[in-house]
C-alpha positions in Angstrom: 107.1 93.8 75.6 108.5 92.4 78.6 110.3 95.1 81.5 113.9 94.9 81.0 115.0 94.8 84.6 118.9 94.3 85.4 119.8 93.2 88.9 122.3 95.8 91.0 122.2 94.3 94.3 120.6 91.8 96.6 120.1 91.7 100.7 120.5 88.0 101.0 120.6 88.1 104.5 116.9 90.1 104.8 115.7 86.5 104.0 117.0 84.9 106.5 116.5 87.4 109.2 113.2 88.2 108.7 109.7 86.9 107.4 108.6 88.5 104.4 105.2 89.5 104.5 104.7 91.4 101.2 107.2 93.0 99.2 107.1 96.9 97.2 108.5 98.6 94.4 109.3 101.9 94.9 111.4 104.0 93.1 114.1 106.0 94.4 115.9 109.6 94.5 119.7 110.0 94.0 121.6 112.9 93.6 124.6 113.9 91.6 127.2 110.9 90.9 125.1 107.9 92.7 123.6 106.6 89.2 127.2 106.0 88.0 127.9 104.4 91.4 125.3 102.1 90.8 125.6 100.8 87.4 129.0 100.0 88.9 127.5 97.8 91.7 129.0 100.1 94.2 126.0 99.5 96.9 125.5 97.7 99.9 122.1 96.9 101.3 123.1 94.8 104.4 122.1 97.6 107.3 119.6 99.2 105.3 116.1 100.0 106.7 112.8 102.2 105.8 111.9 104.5 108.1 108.3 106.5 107.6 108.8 109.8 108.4 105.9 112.8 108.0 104.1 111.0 105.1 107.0 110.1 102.7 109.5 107.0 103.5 113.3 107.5 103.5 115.9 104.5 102.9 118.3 104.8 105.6 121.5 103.2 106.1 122.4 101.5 102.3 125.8 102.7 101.5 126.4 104.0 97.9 130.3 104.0 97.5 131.2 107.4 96.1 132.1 107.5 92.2 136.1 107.7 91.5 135.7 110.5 88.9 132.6 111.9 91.1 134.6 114.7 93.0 132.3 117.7 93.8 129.3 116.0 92.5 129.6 113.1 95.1 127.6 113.3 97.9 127.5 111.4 101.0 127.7 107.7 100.6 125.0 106.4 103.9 122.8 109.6 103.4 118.9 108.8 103.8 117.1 108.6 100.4 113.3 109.5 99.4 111.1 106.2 98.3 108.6 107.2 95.8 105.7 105.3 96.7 102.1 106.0 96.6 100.3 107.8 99.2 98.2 105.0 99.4 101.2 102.4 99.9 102.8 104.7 102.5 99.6 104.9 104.7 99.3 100.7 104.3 102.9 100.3 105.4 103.1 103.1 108.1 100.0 101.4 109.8 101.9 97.7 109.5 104.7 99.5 110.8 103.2 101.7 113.8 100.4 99.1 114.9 101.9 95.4 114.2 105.6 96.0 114.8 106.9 95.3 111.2 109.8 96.4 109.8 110.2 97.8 106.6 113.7 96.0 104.7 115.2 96.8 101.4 115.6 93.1 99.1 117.0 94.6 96.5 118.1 97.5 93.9 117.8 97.2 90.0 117.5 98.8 87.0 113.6 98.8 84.9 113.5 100.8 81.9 116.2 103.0 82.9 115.4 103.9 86.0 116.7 102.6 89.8 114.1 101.0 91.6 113.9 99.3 95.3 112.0 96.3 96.0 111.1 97.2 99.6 109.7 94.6 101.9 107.2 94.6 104.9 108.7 92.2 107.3 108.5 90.7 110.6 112.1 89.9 112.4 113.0 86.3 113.0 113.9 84.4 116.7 116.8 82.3 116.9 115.2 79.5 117.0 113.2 80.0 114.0 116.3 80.4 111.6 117.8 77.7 113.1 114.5 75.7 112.2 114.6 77.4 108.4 118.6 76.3 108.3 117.6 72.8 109.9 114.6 72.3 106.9 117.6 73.7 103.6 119.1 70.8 104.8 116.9 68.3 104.4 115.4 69.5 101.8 118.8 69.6 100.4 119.5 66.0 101.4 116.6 64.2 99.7 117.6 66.3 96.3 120.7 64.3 96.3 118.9 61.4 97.2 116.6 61.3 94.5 119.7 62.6 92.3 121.3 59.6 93.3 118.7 57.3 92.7 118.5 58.5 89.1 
């Protein structure tokens, strides 16, 4: 049986900021109302980042928008959040980060089998000049598509 994933958000702009080296599935621990928040698409993973912190990784900066009928139970909406990775994974990605200068960037939230998951990435940050190279190759990539589209 195939996973039933549902998409909740995507970091468009990790792609064209950074190189993705490899990419991670972790899952991920919210409190009270954040759940609800989510299944509403209430998220924003634009200034997100991992950070490794005595053995266990933390998602810092994605912004959860408090749910409407939350009150008490909402809790604070850029708080740092617990990955659950394996150990194994943590020590792989805190050596990438410590020793080759990688960064670690949050692509994107969904839903599998009920439960929130992150799909974390092990990235190395782009120069200027190499996204103006990756815009630069869209379009002519995107040129000789209509090209041969034409042609047809």
């Amino acid at each position: 049986m195939a996973d039933r994933v549902k998409p909740i958000a995507e970091n468009r702009k990790a792609r064209h900021d950074y190189f993705i080296e490899e990419t991670y599935e972790a899952g991920i621990e919210l409190r009270g109302t954040e759940v609800k928040s989510l299944r509403l698409g209430r998220v924003s993973l634009r200034d997100g980042y991992g950070e490794i912190r005595d053995g266990e990784v933390f998602l810092v900066g994605v912004h959860i928008s408090p749910y409407e009928h939350g009150n008490r139970f909402n809790v604070d909406p850029v708080r740092k959040r617990r990955l659950l990775l394996h150990k194994s994974e943590i020590r792989r990605l805190q050596g990438a980060v410590r020793e080759r200068g990688y960064t670690l960037v949050p692509l994107g939230l969904y839903f599998k089998k009920g439960r929130v998951k992150v799909e974390l990435a092990l990235a190395r940050g782009k120069k200027l000049y190499d996204k103006r190279e990756a815009l630069a190759q869209r379009d002519v990539e995107r040129e000789l598509a209509r090209l041969a589209r034409d042609r047809e």
